[in-house]
N, C-alpha and C positions, 0 to 999 in steps of 0.2 A: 259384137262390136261394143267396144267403150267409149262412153259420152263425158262430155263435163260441161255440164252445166251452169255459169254464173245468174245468180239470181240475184236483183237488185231489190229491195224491197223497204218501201217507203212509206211514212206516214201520208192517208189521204188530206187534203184540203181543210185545215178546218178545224182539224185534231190537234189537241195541245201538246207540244213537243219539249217536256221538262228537260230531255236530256241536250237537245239543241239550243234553249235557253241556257240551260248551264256552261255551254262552249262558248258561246255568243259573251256572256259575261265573262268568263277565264279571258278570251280572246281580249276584248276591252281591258279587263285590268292588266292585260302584259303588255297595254301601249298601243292598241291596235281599235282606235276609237270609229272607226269608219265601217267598223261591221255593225249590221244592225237587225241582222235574223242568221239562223244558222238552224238548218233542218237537219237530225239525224235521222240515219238509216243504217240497213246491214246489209253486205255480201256474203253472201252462202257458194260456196264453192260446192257441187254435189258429183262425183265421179259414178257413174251405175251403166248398167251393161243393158242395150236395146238392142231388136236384130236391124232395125232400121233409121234412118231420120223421122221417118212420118210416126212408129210407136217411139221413137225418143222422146219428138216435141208433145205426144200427147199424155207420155210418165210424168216429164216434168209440170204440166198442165194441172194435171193430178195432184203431184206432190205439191205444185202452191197453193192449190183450191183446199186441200186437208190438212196441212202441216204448216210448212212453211210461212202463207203468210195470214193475217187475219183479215179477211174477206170485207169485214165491217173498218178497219178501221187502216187498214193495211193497201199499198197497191203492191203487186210484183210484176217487173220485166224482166227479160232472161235472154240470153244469148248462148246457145248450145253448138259445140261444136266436138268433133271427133279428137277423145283424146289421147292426144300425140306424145303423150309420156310413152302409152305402151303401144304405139304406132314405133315407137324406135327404140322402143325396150328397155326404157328407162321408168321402169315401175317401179312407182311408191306408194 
């Protein structure tokens, strides 16, 4: 069975965020004075093949504790769900 996992992954609490100050500031000089923090992050789209939900949620578990996100400086949440591209045969 095919998964796809979106993974949200965030700077923790605390951590200085160079590339959300630099949005925060663009944002202010195009006129948009009322912003006054702006946190980046990434989406990771991850498509991989599990035989079940219970070893899906625990790959993806995996894949953010090793890979994907940095445990020290990093949070990751995820929403995993069956995916329906090749549920209707529309694979890419």
């Amino acid at each position: 069975m095919r998964w796809l996992a979106e993974v949200h992954v965030r700077l923790r609490p605390g951590i200085a965020d160079p590339e959300g100050q630099t949005i925060a500031g663009g944002l202010r000089s195009l006129g948009f004075d009322g912003v006054t923090d702006v946190r980046a992050g990434k989406l990771l789209r991850v498509a991989f093949e599990a035989a079940d939900r219970a070893s899906a949620e625990a790959a993806v578990t995996q894949m953010c504790g090793r890979l994907l996100a940095n445990p020290v400086m990093e949070t990751a949440d995820w929403e995993l769900n069956v995916d329906e591209r090749v549920a209707v045969g529309i694979e890419s």
